[in-house]
C-alpha positions in Angstrom: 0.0 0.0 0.0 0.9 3.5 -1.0 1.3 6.2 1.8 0.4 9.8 0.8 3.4 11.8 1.3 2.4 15.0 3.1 5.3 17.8 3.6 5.3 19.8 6.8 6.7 23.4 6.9 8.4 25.8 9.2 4.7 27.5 9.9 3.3 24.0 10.7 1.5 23.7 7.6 0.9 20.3 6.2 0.9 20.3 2.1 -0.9 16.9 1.4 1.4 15.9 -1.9 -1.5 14.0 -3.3 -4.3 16.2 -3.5 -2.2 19.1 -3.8 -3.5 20.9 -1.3 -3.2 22.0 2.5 -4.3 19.8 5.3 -4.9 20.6 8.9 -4.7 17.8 11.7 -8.0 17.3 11.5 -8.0 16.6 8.1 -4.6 14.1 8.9 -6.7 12.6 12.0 -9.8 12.0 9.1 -7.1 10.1 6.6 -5.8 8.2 9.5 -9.1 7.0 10.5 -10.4 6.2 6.8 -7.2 3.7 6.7 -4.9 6.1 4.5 -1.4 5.5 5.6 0.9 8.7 5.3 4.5 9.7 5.6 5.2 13.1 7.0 8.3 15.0 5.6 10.0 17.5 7.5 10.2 20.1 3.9 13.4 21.4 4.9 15.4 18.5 6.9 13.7 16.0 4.6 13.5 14.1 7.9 10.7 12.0 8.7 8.4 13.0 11.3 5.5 11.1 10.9 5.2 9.4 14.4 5.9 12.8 16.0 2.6 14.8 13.9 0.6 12.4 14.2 0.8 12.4 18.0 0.7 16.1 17.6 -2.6 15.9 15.4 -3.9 12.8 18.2 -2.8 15.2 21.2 -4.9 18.1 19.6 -7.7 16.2 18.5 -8.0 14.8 21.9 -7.6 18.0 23.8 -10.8 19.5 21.5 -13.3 16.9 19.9 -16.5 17.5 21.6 -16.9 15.9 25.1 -19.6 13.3 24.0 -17.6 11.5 21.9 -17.8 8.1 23.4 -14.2 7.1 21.4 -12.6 10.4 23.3 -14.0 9.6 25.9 -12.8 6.0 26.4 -9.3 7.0 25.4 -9.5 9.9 28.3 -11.0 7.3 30.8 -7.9 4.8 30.0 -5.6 7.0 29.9 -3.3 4.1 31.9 -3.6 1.6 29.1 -2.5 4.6 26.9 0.8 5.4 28.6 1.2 1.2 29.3 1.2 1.3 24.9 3.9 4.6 24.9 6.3 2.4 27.9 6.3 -0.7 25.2 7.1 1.1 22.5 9.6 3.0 24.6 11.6 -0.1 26.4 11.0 -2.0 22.6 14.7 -3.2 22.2 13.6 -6.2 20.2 12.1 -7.0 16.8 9.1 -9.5 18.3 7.9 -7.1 20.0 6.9 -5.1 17.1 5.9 -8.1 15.0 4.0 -9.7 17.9 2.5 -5.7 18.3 1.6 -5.6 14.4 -0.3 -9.0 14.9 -2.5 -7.4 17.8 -3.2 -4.6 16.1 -4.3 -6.8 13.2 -6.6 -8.6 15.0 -8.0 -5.4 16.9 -9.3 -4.1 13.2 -10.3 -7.7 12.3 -13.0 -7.5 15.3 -14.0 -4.1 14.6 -14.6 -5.1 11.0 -16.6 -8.1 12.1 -18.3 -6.1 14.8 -19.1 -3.5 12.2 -20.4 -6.0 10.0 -23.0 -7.3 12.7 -26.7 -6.9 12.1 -27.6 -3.6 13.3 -30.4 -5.1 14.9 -28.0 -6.5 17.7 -27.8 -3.2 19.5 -24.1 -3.3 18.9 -23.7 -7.2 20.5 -22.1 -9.8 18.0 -24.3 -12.0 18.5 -24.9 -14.3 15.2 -23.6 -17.7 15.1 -21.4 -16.9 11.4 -19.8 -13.5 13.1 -19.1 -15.7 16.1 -17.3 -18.2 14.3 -15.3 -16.0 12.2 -14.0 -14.4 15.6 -13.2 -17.5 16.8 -11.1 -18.5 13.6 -9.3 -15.7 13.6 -8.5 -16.0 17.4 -7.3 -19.8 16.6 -5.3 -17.8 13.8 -4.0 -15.1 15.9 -2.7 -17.6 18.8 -0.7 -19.6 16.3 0.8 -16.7 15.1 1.8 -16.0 18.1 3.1 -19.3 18.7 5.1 -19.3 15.8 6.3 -15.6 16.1 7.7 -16.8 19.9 9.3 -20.2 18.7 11.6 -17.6 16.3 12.4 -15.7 19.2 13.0 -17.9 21.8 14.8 -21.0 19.5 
């Protein structure tokens, strides 16, 4: 997959390469959501500071989406389980951790799709037999990944 190259300059302005145009970090929080992956370019260091805006754009977007927003919300409410994910990637001195990470992740977008996928009629609950079972592959998939990803690790 292609990442949109977006250049940042001195002022803080983002210049989204693709469209041609300037983005604000709503605009980058939007793409992020939809599942565009970017790279952020420092114009005049030709650096790459894409891990650094983005929690820029997160950090403001945080700080200022309306109050109701249950997803704010739940990120402001755990905020522990936020800084437990920033002291992994922080002490993350070895490569399985970031492939065993990637996996996780992986699996955390496989049950939103499926959960997404559920018949509005649920209230939100996954609660068909088929959405079930396809959770419950890809759990049996997950765990052997894991397996596998430790075996290289630890053998």
């Amino acid at each position: 997959m292609n990442k949109v190259l977006i250049k940042k300059y001195i002022n803080r302005r983002l210049y989204n390469m693709s469209s041609g145009c300037y983005i604000v970090y709503n605009d980058l929080i939007k793409m992020i959501k939809e599942g565009i992956k970017v790279k952020i370019v420092d114009v005049q260091s030709e650096v790459d500071i894409t891990v650094t805006t983005v929690l820029h754009a997160l950090a403001e977007y945080l700080n200022h989406k309306d109050s109701n927003n249950s997803n704010v919300n739940a990120i402001k409410d755990n905020s522990d389980v936020v800084q437990e994910v920033v002291e992994i990637i922080l002490n993350n001195e070895n490569y399985w951790i970031t492939e065993y990470s990637k996996l996780i992740i992986n699996y955390l977008k496989e049950v939103q799709r499926i959960y997404k996928s559920s018949d509005k009629k649920s209230y939100g609950h996954i609660d068909s037999f088929t959405q079930i079972q396809k959770l419950s592959d890809y759990n049996r998939n997950l765990t052997q990944q894991l397996i596998d990803l430790a075996r290289q690790h630890f053998s």
